[in-house]
C-alpha positions as CSV (number, residue, x, y, z in Angstrom):
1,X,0.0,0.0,0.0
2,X,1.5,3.2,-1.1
3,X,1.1,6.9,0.7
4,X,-1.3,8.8,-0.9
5,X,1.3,11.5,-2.1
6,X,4.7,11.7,-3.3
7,X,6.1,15.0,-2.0
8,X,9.2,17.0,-2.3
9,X,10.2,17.8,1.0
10,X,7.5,17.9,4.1
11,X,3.9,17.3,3.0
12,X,2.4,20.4,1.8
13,X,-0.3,21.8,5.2
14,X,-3.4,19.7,5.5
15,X,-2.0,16.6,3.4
16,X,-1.5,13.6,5.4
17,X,1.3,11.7,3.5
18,X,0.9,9.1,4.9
19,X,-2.9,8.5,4.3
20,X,-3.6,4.7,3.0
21,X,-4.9,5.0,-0.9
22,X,-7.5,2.5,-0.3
23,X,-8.7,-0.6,1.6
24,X,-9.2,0.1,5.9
25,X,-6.7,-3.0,6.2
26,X,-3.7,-1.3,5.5
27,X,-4.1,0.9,8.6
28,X,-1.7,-1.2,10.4
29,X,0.8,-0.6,8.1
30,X,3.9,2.2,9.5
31,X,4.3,5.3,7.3
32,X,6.7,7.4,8.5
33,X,8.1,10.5,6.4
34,X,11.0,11.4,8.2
35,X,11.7,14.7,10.3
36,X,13.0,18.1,8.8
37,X,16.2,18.5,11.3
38,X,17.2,16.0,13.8
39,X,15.6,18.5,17.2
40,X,12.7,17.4,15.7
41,X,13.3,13.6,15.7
42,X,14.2,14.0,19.4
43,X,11.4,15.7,20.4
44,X,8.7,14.5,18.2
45,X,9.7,11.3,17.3
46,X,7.7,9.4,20.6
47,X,9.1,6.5,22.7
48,X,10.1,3.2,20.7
49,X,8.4,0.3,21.0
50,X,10.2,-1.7,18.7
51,X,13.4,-2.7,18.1
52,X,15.2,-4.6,14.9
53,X,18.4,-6.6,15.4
54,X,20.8,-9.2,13.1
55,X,20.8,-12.4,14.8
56,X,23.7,-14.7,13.7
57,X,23.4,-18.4,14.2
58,X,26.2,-20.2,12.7
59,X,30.0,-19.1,12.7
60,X,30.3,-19.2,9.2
61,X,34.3,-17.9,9.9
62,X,35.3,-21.0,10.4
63,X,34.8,-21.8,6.5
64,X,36.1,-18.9,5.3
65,X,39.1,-19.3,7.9
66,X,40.1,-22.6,6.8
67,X,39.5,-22.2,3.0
68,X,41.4,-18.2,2.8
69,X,37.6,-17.8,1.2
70,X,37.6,-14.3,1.8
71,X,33.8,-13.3,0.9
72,X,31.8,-12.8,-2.1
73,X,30.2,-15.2,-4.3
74,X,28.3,-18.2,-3.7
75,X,29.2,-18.6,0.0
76,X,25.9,-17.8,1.4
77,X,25.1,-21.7,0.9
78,X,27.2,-23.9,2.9
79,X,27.3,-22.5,6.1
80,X,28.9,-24.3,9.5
81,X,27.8,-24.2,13.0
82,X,30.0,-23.7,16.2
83,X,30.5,-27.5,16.1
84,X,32.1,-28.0,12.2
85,X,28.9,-29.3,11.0
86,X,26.7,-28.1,8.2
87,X,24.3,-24.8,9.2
88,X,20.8,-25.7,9.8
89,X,19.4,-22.3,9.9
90,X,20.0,-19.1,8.4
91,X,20.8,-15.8,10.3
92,X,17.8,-14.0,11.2
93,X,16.4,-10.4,11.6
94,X,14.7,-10.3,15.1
95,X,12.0,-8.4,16.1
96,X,11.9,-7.0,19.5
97,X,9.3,-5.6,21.7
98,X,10.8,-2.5,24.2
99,X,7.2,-1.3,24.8
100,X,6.8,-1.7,29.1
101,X,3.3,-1.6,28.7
102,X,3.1,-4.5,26.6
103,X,2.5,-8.0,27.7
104,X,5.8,-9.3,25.6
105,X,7.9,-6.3,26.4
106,X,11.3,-7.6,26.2
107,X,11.1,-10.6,24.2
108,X,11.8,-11.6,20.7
109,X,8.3,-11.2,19.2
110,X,9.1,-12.3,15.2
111,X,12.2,-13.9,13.6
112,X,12.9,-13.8,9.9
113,X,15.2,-15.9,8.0
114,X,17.4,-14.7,5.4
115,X,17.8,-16.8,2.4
116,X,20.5,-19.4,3.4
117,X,22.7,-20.2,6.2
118,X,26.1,-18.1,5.9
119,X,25.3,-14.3,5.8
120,X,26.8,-13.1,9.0
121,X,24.5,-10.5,9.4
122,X,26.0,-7.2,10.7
123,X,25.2,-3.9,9.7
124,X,21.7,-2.4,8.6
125,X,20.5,0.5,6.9
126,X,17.3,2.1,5.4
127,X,16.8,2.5,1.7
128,X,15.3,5.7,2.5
129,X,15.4,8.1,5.6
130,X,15.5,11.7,6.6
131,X,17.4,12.7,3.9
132,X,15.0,11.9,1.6
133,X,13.4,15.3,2.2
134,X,15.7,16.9,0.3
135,X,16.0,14.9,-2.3
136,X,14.5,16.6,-5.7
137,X,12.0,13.4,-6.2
138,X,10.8,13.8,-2.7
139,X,9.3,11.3,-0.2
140,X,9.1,8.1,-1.6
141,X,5.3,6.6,-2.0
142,X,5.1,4.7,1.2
143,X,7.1,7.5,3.1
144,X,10.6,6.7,4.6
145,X,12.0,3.8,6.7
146,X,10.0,1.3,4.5
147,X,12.7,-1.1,4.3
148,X,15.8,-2.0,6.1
149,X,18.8,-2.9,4.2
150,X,21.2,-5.3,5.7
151,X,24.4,-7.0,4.3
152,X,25.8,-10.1,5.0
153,X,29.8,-9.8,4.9
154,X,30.6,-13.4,4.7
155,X,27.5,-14.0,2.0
156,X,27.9,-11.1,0.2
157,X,24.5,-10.7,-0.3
158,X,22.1,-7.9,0.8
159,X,18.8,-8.2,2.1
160,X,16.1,-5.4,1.7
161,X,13.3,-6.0,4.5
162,X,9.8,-4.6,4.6
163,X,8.9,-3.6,8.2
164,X,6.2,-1.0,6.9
165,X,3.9,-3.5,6.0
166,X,3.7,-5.1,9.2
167,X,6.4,-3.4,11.8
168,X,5.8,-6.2,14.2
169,X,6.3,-8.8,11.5
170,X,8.8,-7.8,8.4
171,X,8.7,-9.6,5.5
172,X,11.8,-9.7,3.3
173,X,11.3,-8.1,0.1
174,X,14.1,-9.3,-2.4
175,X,18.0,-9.6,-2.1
176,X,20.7,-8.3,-4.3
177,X,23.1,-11.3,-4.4
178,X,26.9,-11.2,-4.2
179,X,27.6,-12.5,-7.9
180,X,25.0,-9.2,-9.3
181,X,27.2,-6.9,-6.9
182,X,30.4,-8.7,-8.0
183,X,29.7,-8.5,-11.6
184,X,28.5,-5.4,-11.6
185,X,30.7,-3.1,-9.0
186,X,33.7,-5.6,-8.3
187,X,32.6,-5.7,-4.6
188,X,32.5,-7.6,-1.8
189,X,31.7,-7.7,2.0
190,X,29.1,-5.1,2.5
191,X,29.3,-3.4,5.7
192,X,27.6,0.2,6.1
193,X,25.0,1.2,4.5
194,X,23.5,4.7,4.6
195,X,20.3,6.2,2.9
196,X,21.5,9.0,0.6
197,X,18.6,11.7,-1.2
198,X,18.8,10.0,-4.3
199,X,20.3,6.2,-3.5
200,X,21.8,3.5,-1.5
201,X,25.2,3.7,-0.5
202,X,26.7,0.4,0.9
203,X,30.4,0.9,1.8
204,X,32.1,-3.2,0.8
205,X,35.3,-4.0,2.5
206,X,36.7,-5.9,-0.5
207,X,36.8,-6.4,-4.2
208,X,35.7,-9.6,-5.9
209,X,38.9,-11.5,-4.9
210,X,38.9,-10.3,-1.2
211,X,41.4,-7.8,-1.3
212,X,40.8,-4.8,0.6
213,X,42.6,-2.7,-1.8
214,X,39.7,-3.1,-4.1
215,X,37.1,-2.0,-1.4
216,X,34.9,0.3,-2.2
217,X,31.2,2.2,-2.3
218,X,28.1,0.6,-3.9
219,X,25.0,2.4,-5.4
220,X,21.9,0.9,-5.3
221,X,18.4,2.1,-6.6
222,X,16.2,1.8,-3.3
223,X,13.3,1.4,-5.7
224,X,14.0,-1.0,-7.8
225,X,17.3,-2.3,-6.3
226,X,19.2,-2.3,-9.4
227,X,22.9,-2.2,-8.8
228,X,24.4,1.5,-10.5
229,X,27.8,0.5,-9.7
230,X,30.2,2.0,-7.7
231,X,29.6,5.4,-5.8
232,X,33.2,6.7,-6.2
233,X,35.0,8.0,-9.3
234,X,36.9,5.3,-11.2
235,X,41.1,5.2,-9.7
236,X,39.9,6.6,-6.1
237,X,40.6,3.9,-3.3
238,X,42.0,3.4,0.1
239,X,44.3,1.0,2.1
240,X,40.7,-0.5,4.3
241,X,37.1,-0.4,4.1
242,X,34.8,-0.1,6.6
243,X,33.0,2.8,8.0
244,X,31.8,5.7,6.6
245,X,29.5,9.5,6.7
246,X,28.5,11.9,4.8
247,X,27.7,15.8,4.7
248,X,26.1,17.6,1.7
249,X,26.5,20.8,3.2
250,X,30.5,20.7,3.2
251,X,30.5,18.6,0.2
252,X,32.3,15.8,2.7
253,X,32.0,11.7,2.9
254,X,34.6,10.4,5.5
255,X,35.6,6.9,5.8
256,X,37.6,4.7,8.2
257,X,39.4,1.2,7.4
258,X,38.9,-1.7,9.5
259,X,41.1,-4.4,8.0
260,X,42.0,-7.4,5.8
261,X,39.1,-9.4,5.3
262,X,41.3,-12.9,5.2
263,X,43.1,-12.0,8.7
264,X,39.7,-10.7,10.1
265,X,38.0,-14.1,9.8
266,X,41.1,-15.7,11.7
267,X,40.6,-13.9,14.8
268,X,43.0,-11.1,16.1
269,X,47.1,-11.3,15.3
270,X,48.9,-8.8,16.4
271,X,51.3,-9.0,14.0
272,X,49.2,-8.3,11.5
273,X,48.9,-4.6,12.6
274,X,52.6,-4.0,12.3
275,X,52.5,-5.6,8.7
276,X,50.0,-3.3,7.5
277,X,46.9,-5.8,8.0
278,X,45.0,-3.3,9.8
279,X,43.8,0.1,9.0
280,X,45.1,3.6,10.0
281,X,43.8,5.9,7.8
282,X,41.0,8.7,7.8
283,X,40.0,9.4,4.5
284,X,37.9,12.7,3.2
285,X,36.1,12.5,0.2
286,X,34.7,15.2,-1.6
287,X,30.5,14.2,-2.1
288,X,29.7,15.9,-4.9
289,X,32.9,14.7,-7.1
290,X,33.1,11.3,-5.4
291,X,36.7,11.5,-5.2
292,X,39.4,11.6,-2.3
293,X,40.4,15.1,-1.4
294,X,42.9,14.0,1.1
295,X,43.6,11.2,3.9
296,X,44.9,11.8,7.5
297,X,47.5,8.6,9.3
298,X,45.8,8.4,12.9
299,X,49.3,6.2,13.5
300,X,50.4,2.5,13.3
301,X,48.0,0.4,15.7
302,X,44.9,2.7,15.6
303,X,42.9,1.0,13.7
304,X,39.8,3.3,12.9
305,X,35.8,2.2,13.1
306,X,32.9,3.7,13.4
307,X,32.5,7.7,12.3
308,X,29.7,10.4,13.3
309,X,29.5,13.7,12.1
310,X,27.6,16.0,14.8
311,X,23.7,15.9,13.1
312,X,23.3,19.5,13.5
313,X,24.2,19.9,9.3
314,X,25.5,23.0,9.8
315,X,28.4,22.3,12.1
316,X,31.5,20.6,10.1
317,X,32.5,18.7,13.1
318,X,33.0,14.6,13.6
319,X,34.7,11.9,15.3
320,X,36.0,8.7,14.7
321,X,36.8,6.0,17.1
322,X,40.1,4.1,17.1
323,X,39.5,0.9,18.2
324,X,43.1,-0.7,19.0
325,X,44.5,3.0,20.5
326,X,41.9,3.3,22.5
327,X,41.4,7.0,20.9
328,X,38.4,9.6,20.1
329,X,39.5,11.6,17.3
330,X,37.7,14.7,16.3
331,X,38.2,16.2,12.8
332,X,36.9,19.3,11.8
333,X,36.9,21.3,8.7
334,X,40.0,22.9,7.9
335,X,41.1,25.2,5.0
336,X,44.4,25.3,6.1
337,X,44.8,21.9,6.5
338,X,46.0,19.7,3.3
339,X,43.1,17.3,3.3
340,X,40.6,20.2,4.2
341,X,39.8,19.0,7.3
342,X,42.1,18.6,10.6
343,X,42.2,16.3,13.4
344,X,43.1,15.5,16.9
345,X,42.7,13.6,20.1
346,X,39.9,14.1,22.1
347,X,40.4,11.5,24.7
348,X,42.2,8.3,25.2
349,X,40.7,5.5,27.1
350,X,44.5,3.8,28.0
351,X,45.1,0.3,28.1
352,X,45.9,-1.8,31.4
353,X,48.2,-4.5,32.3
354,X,46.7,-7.6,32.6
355,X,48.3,-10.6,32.8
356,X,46.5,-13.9,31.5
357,X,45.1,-12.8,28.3
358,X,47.1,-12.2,24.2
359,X,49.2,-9.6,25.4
360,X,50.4,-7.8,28.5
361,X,48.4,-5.2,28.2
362,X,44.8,-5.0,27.0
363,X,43.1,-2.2,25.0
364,X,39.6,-0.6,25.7
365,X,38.5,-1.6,21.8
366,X,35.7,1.6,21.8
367,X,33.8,-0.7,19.0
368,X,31.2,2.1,18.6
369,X,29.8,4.8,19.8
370,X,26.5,6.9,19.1
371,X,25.9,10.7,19.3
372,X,22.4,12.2,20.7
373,X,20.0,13.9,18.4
374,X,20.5,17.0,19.8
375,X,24.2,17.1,19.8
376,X,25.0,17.3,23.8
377,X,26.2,13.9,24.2
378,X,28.4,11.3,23.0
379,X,27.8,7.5,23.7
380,X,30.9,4.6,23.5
381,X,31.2,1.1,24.1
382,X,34.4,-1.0,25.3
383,X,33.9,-4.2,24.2
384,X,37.2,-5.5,26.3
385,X,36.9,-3.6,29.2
386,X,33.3,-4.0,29.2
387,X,31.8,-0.2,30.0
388,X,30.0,1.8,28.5
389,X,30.8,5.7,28.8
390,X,28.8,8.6,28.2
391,X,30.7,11.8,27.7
392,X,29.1,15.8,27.2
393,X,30.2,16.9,24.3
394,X,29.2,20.5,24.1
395,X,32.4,21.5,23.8
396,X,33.4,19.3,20.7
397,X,37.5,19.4,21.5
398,X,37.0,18.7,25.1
399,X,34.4,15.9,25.6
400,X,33.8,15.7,29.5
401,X,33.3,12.2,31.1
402,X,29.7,12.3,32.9
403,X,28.8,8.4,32.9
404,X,29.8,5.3,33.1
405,X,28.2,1.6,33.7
406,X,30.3,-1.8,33.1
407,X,28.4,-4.8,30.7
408,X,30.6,-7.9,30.8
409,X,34.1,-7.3,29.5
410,X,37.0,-9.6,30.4
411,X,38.4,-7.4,33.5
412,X,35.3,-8.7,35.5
413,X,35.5,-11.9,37.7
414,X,39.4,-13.2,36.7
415,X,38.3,-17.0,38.1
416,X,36.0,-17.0,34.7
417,X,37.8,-14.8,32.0
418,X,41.7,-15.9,33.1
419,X,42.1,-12.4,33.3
420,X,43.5,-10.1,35.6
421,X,44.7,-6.5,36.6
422,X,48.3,-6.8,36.9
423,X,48.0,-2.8,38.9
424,X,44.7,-2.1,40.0
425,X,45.7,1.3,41.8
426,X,46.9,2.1,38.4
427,X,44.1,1.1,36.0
428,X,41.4,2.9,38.5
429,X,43.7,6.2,38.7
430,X,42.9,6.0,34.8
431,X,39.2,5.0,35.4
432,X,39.1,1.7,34.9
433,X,37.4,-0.1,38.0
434,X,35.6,-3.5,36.8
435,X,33.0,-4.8,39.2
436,X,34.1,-7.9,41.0
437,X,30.9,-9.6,40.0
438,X,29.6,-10.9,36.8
439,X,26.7,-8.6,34.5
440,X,23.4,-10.5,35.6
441,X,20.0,-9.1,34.7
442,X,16.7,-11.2,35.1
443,X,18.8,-14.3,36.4
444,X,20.3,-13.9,32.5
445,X,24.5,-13.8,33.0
446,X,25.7,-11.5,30.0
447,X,28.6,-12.9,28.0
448,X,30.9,-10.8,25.8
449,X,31.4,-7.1,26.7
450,X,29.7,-4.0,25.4
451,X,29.6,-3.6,21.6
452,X,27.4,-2.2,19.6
453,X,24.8,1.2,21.3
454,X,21.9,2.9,19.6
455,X,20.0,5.3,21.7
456,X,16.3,6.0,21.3
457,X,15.5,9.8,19.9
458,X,14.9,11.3,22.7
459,X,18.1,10.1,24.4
460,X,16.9,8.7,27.5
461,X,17.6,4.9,26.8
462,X,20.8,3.6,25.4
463,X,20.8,-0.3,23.7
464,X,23.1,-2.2,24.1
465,X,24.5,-6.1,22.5
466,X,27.4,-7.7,22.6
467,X,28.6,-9.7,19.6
468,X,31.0,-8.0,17.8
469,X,32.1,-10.3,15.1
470,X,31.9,-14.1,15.0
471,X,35.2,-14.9,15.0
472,X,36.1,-12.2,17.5
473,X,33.7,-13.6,19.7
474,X,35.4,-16.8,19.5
475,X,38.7,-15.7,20.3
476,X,37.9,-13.8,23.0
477,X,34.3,-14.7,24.7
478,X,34.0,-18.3,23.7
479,X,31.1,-18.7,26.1
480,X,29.6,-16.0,24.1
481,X,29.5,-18.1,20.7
482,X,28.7,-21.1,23.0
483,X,26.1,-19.8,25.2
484,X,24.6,-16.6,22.8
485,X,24.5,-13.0,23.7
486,X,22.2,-10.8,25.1
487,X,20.2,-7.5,24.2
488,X,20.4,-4.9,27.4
489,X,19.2,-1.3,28.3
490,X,21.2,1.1,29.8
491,X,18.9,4.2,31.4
492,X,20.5,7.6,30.8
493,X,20.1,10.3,33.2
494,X,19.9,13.3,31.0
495,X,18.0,15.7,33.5
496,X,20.8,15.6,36.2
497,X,23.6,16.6,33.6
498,X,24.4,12.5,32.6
499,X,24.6,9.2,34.9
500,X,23.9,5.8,32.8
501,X,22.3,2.7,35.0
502,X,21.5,-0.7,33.9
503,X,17.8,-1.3,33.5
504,X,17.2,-4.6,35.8
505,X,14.2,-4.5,34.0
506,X,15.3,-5.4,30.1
507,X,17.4,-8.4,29.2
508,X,16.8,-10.0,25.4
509,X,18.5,-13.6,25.9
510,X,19.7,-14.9,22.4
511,X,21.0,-17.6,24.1
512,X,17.4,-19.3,24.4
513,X,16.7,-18.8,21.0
514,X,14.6,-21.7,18.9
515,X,17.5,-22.3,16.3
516,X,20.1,-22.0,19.1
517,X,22.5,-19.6,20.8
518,X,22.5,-16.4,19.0
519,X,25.2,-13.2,18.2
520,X,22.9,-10.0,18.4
521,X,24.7,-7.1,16.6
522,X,23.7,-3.9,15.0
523,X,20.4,-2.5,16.2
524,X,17.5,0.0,14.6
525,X,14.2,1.4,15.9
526,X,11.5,2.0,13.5
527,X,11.4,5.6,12.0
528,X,15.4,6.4,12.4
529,X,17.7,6.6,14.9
530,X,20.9,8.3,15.9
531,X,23.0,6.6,13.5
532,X,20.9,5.9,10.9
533,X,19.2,9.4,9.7
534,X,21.6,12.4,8.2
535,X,20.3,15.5,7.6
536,X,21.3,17.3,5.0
C-alpha cells in the first residue's frame, strides 16, 4: 500500500502523506516520512516500542578461515555451525518488543530468516530516511524507513526488509546477491549502509577476490534495487574499508578502514597490525565529485571504526573511534589543512596491564559509539573492558566524562575470564574499576562485553548487545558463541547533567533462541535513529 502523495520535502499543510490509498486493512501498516532537522526527531519522534536486530546463528568464519575464502560469491550456501557441521538455519532479523506496557515487552516477538545459512549478518540501513526530504524526487510513496537494508559480509549478499507493511512482522522483500554486486561493482563484503537523497550507498570492504585494496562504495536504486555501480569516481581507493559518513552541506564523505578481510575471519594477530593488516587511515572524500580530497594517518596500531558527524548539518564537526589505540578523534573542517579537514585527540581510554590474556596489556577496543540527536552527548562502548561511557560533548574538543556503567568485558570476575589486573591502583587512577561480579540481569548472565549502542531519539535509553564479530567472539568470549549473547538497556540520566544505570528490567537472551544460541549485533528502531538518519 503506497502513501497517498509523493512529495518533495515535508507534506504540503493539510496533506496527510501518509494517508492509506485505499482498503481500511492497511491501517496497520507504519508510514513514516521522516523529520525536517534532527531537534525534531528527538522531540517529536515518541518513545520506541520496537526494536530490529541481526541475529547470527552459525560461525560461518570457520569456513572462510580454513578455505582463505575471503567473501563474495556463492558462500551464502554452505554455512557451519560452532561445532564443524553443516548450518541448519540461516541468520535472522529479530523483532523485539521495548514497549513496558506491553505483555511481551522484552522478548523476541518475530524472527525472519534470510535466504541461506552463511550471511553473518551485521550492519543495517534504510533504503530511505531523513534525507529523503531533500531529495529533488521527494518522499518516496510509502514515506521513509519502509525497508531495512542489511548485508551479509561473509555471504555477500544484501537483504532489503519490509517492516512497513507489518512493523511487528517484516517480511523480506528481495535480495541483491553477491555474484550481481560482484559482476557489476567488483565488490564484496558489504558493511555500512546509509540512505543517501537520491540512493543506497553500501560501503564493501573488499573487491571480488577479497582484497581490501579493491574495497569500495556501492550504489543501489532503493526502488527498484538495481545495482548503479560504484559510488566513487573510477582510480579513487584506500588502504581499508569499513565505516563511513556523509555531509552535503561541506561537500564531505569520510571513511575509516577496518582491516584485511582474510586475517579478520582468523581472529585477532597482532602481528598483522605491524604488517599493515590493519587500518590507520581517515580518509575525506569530496560528495559531490566522489573522489578523495585528502587522507589523514591516525598512527600504526589505531585501527579506525565507526565515524559520526555531529547531526546538526551546519556544524563541520565529527569523530571517529580508534579501536586498538583506544582513541576519540575529532576532525573538523580545515582550509588550512591539506586534506581540508584537521584532526586531533579528544580522549584516550588507556590500556591496562593484565596478565592472563594475548598480550600484556589490553586495550579498551571503543567498538562504537552513538551521538544524541541533539548534539550534547556522546555514547561509547568497550567491548574488552566492558563499559559503556557517556561523555558531554558541548564542547566538541573537550568531551567531558559524565557516565559510566560496566556490561561484561574480560576485566570482571578473573576466576571466569583468566584475566587479571596486573595494577589495580593504576588502572582505576585511569578510570578503569571492573565490578568484582559478573553482569546478571533477570537471572540472564551477560557474555561478551559492550559492543554495539543505539539510543532511542529522545536520548533517554541507550541499547546495548554484545557480539562483535563471530570470530572475534570466538577468540575472546568463547562462552559467548557457545552460550549466545544478550540485548540490554542502559537508562540515561539526561536531567541531572548524565549518569547511565543498567535497567534490571530489560534483558533479550539470544542464548534461548529456537534455532540455538545467537550473536545480536547492529540495532535499529522503527522511523530512524541516531545513526541511521543524516540530515542534509
Amino acid at each position: 500500500m503506497a502513501c497517498a502523495h509523493a512529495v518533495a520535502g515535508p507534506p504540503p499543510a493539510g496533506v496527510d502523506a501518509c494517508k492509506p490509498v485505499a482498503a481500511p486493512a492497511a491501517a496497520s501498516r507504519a508510514c513514516h516520512t521522516g523529520y525536517d532537522s534532527p531537534l525534531a526527531a528527538a522531540t517529536a519522534g515518541g518513545r520506541e516500542t520496537l526494536l530490529y536486530v541481526p541475529a547470527v546463528l552459525h560461525r560461518e568464519h570457520k569456513r572462510h578461515a580454513a578455505s582463505g575464502d575471503d567473501g563474495g560469491g556463492d558462500q551464502g550456501t554452505t554455512g557451519v555451525n560452532g561445532d564443524g557441521g553443516k548450518a541448519a538455519h540461516p541468520d535472522y532479523l529479530a523483532t523485539v518488543d521495548v514497549d513496558p506496557d506491553s505483555p511481551t515487552y522484552a522478548t523476541v516477538i518475530h524472527r525472519l530468516p534470510m535466504l541461506a545459512p552463511g550471511d553473518e549478518l551485521h550492519h543495517m540501513g534504510w533504503s530511505s530516511c531523513s534525507s529523503c526530504r531533500s531529495s529533488s524526487k521527494g518522499i518516496p510513496p510509502g514515506g521513509t524507513h519502509t525497508t531495512l537494508v542489511a548485508g551479509g559480509v561473509l555471504s555477500g549478499d544484501i537483504h532489503f526488509i519490509d517492516v512497513a507493511a507489518n512493523p511487528r512482522a517484516p517480511a523480506l522483500a528481495g535480495t541483491v546477491t553477491a555474484a550481481e554486486i560482484a559482476s557489476s561493482a567488483g565488490l564484496s563484503w558489504p558493511h555500512t549502509s546509509h540512505c543517501t537523497p537520491d540512493a543506497v550507498v553500501v560501503s564493501c570492504m573488499a573487491g571480488v577476490d577479497g582484497d581490501p585494496a579493491g574495497n569500495g562504495f556501492l550504489s543501489i536504486d532503493p526502488a527498484t534495487r538495481r545495482v548503479l555501480g560504484r559510488w566513487e569516481a573510477p582510480g579513487e581507493g584506500t588502504p581499508h574499508g569499513y565505516d563511513f559518513w556523509y555531509q552535503p552541506r561541506h561537500d564531505v564523505m569520510v571513511s575509516s578502514g577496518w582491516g584485511t578481510p582474510s586475517q579478520l575471519v582468523r581472529g585477532f594477530n597482532p602481528a598483522h597490525v605491524a604488517t599493515g593488516g590493519y587500518g590507520r587511515t581517515l580518509t575525506f572524500w569530496s560528495w559531490s565529485r566522489r573522489v578523495i580530497t585528502g587522507s589523514v594517518d591516525l598512527g600504526a596500531g589505531s585501527v579506525p571504526l565507526e565515524v559520526r558527524f555531529l547531526h546538526n548539518p551546519d556544524e563541520p564537526v565529527g569523530y571517529v573511534a580508534c579501536a586498538l589505540s583506544g582513541e576519540l578523534v575529532r576532525f573538523v573542517k580545515d582550509p588550512s589543512a591539506a586534506a581540508g579537514w584537521s584532526t586531533s585527540v579528544v580522549l584516550t581510554i588507556p590500556s591496562v596491564a593484565v596478565t592472563g590474556w594475548l598480550l600484556p596489556s589490553m586495550p579498551a577496543l571503543i567498538t562504537d559509539f552513538v551521538i544524541s540527536l541533539d548534539d550534547r552527548y556522546l555514547f561509547l562502548a568497550c567491548w574488552l573492558h566492558g563499559d559503556v561511557r557517556q561523555y558531554d560533548i558541548r564542547d566538541t574538543a573537550h568531551p567531558r566524562l559524565v557516565g559510566q556503567v560496566y556490561i561484561g568485558g574480560l576485566l570482571s570476575v578473573p576466576k571466569d575470564t583468566g584475566v587479571t589486573l596486573a595494577d589495580a591502583a593504576a588502572a582505576a587512577a585511569d578510570g578503569i574499576v571492573p565490578p568484582a561480579t559478573p553482569t546478571v540481569v533477570g537471572g540472564v548472565r551477560v557474555r561478551g562485553g559492550a559492543q554495539m549502542v543505539q539510543l532511542s531519539r529522545d536520548g533517554r535509553r541507550l541499547y546495548v548487545s554484545t557480539s562483535l564479530f563471530s570470530a572475534w567472539d570466538a577468540q575472546f568470549y568463547p562462552d559467548l558463541v557457545a552460550r549466545g549473547g544478550q540485548l540490554l538497556r542502559v537508562d540515561v540520566d539526561v536531567d541531572a547533567g548524565g549518569g547511565l544505570s543498567l535497567a534490571e528490567d530489560f534483558v533479550v537472551d539470544f542464548g534461548a533462541e529456537p534455532w540455538g544460541p545467537a550473536l545480536a549485533h547492529e540495532m535499529r528502531l522503527p522511523g530512524g535513529d541516531c545513526t541511521s538518519d543524516i540530515w542534509t
